[in-house]
N, C-alpha and C positions, 0 to 999 in steps of 0.2 A: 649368552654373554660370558658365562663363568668357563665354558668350553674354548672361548677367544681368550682368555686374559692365560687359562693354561697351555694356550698353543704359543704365545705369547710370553712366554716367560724371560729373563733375563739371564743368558749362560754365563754367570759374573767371573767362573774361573777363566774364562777365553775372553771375555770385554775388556777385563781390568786390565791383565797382562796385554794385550795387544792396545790398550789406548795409552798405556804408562810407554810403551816401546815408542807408539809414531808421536807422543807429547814428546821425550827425551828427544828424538831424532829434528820435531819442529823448534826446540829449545836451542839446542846445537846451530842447527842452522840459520838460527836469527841472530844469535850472539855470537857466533864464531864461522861465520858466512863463506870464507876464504877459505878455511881450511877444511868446512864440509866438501867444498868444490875437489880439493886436492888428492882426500881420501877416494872419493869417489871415483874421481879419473883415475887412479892407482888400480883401482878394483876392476875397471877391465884385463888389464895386463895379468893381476895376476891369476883371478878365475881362469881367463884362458888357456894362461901357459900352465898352468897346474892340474886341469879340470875341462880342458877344451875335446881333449881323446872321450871323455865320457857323457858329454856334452850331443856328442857328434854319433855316438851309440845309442845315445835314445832317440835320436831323429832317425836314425835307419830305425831301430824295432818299431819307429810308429808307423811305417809305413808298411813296414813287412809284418804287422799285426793287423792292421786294418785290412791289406787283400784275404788273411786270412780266413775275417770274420765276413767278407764278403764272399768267399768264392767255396765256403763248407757250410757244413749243415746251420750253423750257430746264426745265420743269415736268413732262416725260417723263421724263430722268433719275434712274436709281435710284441710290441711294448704296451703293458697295460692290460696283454690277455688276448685270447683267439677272437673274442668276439668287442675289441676296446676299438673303439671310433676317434680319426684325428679330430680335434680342437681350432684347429689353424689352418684358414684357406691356405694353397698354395703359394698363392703371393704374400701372404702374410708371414709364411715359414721364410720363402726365399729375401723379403725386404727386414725381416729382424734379424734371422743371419748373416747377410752378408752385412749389414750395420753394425749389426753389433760383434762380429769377431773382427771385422776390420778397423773400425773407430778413425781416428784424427792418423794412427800410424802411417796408413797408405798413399796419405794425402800431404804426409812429409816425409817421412825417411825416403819412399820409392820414388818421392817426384827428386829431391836432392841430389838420392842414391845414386843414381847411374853415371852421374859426370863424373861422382868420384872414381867409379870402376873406369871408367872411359880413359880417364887419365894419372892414375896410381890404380892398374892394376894388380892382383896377387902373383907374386910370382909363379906360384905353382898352376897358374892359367896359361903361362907361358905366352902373352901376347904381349907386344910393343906400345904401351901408351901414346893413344890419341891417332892410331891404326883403325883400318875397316873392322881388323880382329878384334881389336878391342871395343869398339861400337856395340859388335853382335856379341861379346863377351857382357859387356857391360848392360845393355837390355833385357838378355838372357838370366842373368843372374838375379838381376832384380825380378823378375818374372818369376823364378825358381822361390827366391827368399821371402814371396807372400803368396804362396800358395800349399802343394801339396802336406809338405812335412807341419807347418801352422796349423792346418785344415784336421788332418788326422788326430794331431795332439787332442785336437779340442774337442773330438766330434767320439776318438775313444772314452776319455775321460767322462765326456756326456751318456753315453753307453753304460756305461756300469751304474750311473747314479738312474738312469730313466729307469733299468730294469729292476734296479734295488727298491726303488718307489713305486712305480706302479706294477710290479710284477709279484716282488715281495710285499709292497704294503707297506716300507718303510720311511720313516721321515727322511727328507730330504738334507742330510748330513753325513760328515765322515762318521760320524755314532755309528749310523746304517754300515758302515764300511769295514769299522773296526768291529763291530757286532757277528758280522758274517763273514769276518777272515778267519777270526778265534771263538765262534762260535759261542760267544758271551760278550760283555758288556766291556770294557778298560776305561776305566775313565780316566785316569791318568796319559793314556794313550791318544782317547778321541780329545783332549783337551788340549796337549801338546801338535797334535797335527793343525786343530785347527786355528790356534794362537799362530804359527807359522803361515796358514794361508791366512788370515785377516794379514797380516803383515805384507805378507808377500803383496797378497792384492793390490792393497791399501797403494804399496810402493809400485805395481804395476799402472794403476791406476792413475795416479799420479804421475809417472813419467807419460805416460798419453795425453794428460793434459798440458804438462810441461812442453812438449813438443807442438801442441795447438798452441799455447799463449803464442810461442817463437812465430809460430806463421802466422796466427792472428796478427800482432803485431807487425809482423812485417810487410801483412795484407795493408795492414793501416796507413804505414808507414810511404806505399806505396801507391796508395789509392790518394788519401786525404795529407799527404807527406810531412804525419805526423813523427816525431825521431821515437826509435823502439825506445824504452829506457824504465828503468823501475818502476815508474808509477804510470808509465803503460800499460807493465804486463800486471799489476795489482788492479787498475781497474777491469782489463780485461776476465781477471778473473774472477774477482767477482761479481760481472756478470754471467760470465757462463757456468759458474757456479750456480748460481741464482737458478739460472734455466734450466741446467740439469738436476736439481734438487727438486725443483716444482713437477717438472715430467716424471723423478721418481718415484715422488708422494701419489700421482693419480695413479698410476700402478701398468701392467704390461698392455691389458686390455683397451686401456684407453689413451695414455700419453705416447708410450712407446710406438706400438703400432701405425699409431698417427703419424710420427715424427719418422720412422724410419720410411713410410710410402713415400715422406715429402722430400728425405735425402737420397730414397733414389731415382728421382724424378730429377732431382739435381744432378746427380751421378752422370744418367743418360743425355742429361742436356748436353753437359760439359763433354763428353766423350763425342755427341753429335755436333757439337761446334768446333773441335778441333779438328775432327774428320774436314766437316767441310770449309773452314778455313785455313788449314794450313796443309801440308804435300802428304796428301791421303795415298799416293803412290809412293814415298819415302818410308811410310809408316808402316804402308803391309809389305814391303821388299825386307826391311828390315824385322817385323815383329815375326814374319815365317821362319826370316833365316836364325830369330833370337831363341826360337820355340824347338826348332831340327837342334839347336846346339844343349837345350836341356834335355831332349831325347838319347841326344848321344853321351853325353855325361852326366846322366841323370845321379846315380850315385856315389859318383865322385865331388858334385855339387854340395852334398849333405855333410862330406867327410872334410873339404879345407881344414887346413895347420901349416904350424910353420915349421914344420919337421928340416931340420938340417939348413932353417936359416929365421933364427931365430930374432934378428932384427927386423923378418917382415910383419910387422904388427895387423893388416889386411885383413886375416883370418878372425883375429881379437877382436877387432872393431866392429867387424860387419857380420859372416855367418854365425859365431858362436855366440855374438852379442844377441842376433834375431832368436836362434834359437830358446837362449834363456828368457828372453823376454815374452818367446810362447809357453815354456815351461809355467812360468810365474801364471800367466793368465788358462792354462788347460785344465787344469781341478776347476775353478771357479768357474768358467765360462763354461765347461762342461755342465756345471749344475743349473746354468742358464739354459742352454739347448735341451737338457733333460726334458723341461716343464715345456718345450714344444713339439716332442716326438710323440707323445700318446696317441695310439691308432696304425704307427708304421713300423713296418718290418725292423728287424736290426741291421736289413740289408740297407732297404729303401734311406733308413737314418745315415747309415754310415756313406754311403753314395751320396746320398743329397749334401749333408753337411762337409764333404769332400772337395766332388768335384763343384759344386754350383759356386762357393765364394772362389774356388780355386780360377777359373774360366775367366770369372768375372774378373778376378786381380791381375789375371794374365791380361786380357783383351785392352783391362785398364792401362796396366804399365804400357804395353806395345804403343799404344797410343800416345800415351802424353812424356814418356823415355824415348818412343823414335822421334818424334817432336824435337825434344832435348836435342840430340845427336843431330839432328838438321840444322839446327839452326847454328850449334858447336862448330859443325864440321864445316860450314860453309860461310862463315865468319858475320849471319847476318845478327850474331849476339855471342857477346864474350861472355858467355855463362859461367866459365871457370873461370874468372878475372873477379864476377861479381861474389861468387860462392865464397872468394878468399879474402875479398873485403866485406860484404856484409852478412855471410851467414850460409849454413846451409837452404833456413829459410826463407829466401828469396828467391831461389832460382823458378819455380814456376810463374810468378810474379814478370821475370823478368822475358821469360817464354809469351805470359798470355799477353803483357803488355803490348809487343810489338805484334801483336794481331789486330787487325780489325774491330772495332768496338773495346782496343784494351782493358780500358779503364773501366767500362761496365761487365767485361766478362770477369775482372778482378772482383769486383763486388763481390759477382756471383760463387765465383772459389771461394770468395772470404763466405761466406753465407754457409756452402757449403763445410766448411771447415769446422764452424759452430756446431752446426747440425752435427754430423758427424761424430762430431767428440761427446756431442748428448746420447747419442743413442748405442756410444758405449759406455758412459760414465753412467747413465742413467740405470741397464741390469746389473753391473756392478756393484754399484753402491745399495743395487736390493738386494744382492748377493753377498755384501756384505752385512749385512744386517740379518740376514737368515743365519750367516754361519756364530749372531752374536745371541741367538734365539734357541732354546730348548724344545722339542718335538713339534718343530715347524712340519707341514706335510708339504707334499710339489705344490699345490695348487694355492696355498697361502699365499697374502701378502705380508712379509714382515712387517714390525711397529713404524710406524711415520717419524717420529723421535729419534729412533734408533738412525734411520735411512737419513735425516737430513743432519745428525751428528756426524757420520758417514761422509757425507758430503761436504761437511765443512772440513774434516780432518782430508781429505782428499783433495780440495782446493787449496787449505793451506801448505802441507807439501810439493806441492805440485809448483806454487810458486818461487817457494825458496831452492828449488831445485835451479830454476833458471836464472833466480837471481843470483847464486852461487856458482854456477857453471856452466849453463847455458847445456847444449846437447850433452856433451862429456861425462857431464854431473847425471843426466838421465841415460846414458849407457853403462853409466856403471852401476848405477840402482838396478840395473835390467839383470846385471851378471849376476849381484848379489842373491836377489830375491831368485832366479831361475836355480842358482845353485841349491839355495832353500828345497823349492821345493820338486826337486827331480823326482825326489825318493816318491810322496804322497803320490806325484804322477803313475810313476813305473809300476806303486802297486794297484793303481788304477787299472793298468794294464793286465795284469796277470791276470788280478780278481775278476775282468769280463770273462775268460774262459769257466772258471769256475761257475760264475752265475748263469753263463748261457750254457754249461754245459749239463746243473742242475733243471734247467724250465725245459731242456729239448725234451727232457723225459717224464713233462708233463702234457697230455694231450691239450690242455687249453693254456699252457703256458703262464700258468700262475702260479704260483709259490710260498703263500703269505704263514706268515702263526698266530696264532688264536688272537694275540693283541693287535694284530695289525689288519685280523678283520674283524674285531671289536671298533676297534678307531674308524675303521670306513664306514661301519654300520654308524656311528654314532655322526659322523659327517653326513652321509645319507636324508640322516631323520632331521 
């Protein structure tokens, strides 16, 4: 017990400062609702134009560090040691990753996304709105924007923390990070970084669920044709508050696990009933030709701006927007993935957590974005008529409607939409709670207290976001927080060479110091 309560401690320099920042920011936004909404949509613009060229450089180096770390020696390295055993069947690693780095996102911005590209394309794609080209421009792109560069972010980041912990033996924190850049302790250092990610999170987190109330609600609104409106999306949230808080407290083993087999059992329904109900020959004409166009501008995909036309806002909105909103969530959902890789290579981690959600987001969008486009193009639904009166929120809604069993396959989206945003809000909010914890180790659960405080500061943000601004007000929360925390990422990045290039020139690939296998021995016993 006395070994719990010290793993358990309270980090009150990084609690306090990070719960006074999201208290002020939920204060602001109940009392002065309007003009939260106003800052916020301002803060895409100008992160962008100011901050989007550097934005768009750390999405190339995560893609151009990851083949690195797959195709050289640093790709030998086992996490956990030569002779450390995975933890997590394979479908177990495959159904919590791809849940939990995709969350409620995929299920709104990529189902919305594509009309918009369809029909206000970016200039510098150089296609004619509401054209063939811009069809496979607009498919394409959304394909592009939830996958490889996302994937990478998340899955390097997760890499240096799995090796720092089970290779080195150290807690599962930036402490471990700042310990092993400078080679000693900063507290002033690991305090400030990670007062920036509970924040950042907190606000990444929160726009995820900000973006579920919009669809949840508009699932509502369109199933049971209840009107979206404030005391909607307040009860909606908290309910799903409630659900995600309760599957946090049972912890990964038991709530998690559970919840993510059952959203992707949803996942695959939905993908096999759109197949077979609506023009499965429309969707792979169009998802092949959407996939050859990311081939061929793979890298120019990453880099959009509005270089020498600066009233096209496109770039602002959408690629730089996604990118910062991976930024915001890559340190912390890194420290999620960390505590699943024990047992596999750095290769096998960095592959798996790459391409498998990558495939999946792809095979996803092709489906239900050619869907879009069919129905767009052939006028059997004015999907951009509906997007511009009720939301971006509605457009899949107004897809699965006009299918076969609409209104119960709507359920089912709605069902799945909940789900979904549990079983990212659910590591999250332990992941916040660990960075609010003193020599937590990977395999711990943080305090229950801490985790459902967590939750409720996450709910509450979350709603005033949309009551404040609706999407706009969580795209600019996206920019803010990504700008936050680029830096912590980037040196995420570097610091894996270093630690993998420490453990290659250990034959069993371990590395710890005297404390850190004092503490396993003491975990052991």
């Amino acid at each position: 017990m006395r070994e719990n309560a010290k793993t358990y401690r309270l980090y009150k320099a990084v609690f306090i400062p990070a719960i006074i920042i999201l208290t002020v920011e939920i204060l602001f936004g109940m009392f002065f609702t309007e003009k939260l909404g106003t800052v916020l949509n301002n803060t895409i613009y100008w992160v962008g134009d100011n901050f989007g060229w550097w934005i768009n450089i750390l999405s190339v180096l995560s893609i151009i560090f990851a083949i690195c770390f797959v195709i050289f020696k640093y790709g030998d390295v086992r996490i956990g040691g030569e002779d450390a055993k995975p933890e997590y069947t394979t479908w177990q690693w495959i159904s919590i990753t791809i849940c939990g780095g995709v969350g409620v996102g995929l299920l709104f911005w990529a189902m919305g996304e594509p009309i918009y590209h369809f029909m206000t394309p970016p200039v510098a794609a150089g296609v004619e709105a509401g054209s063939r080209e811009a069809a496979i421009f607009a498919v394409s792109q959304a394909m592009f924007n939830w996958s490889f560069v996302q994937y990478a972010m998340y899955a390097l980041c997760g890499l240096a923390f799995a090796l720092l912990t089970y290779n080195y033996k150290k807690s599962l924190s930036f402490g471990s990070l700042v310990e092993h850049s400078f080679n000693r302790k900063i507290f002033w250092l690991t305090t400030v970084v990670q007062v920036f990610a509970v924040y950042a999170l907190a606000s990444g987190v929160s726009n995820s669920m900000g973006a579920g109330l919009l669809q949840i609600g508009a699932g509502i609104q369109s199933v049971f044709h209840i009107t979206q409106g404030n005391m909607v999306w307040l009860l909606i949230s908290i309910f799903v508050g409630a659900f995600f808080i309760i599957s946090c407290v049972t912890g990964i083993s038991k709530g998690l696990t559970k919840i993510s087999s059952i959203t992707m059992m949803l996942f695959f329904f939905l993908l096999g009933y759109v197949l077979i109900f609506g023009d499965a020959q429309f969707i792979g004409k169009i998802s092949t030709e959407a996939f050859g166009n990311i081939m061929d501008n793979f890298w120019s995909k990453i880099t959009y701006n509005n270089t020498m036309v600066p009233e096209d806002q496109w770039p602002n909105e959408w690629t730089i927007t996604y990118w910062n909103a991976f930024i915001i969530y890559a340190p912390v959902i890194g420290m999620f993935l960390a505590r699943l890789g024990k047992g596999r290579t750095v290769r096998q981690f960095l592959l798996f957590n790459i391409l498998v959600p990558s495939i999946f987001c792809i095979i996803w969008i092709g489906i239900f974005a050619g869907m879009i486009m069919k129905v767009q193009s052939s006028g059997l639904v004015d999907v951009w008529a509906a997007v511009q009166e009720f939301g971006m929120q509605t457009t899949i809604y107004q897809v699965l409607g006009n299918m076969p069993g609409g209104t119960f396959i709507q359920i089912v989206f709605l069902v799945t939409v909940i789900f979904s945003f549990v079983t990212l809000a659910d590591p999250m909010s332990s992941v916040l709670a660990t960075l609010c914890v003193r020599d937590q180790q990977i395999d711990d659960e943080p305090p229950t207290k801490i985790k459902i405080l967590m939750g409720i500061i996450v709910t509450t943000v979350s709603y005033l976001l949309v009551v404040s601004g609706g999407s706009d007000s969580v795209k600019g929360l996206l920019n803010l927080g990504g700008l936050l925390m680029s830096i912590p990422m980037l040196w995420l990045f570097l610091e894996n060479f270093r630690i993998g290039g420490n453990l290659l020139k250990k034959k069993n690939y371990l590395l710890s110091s005297d404390k850190g296998k004092n503490t396993a021995l003491k975990k052991e016993a």
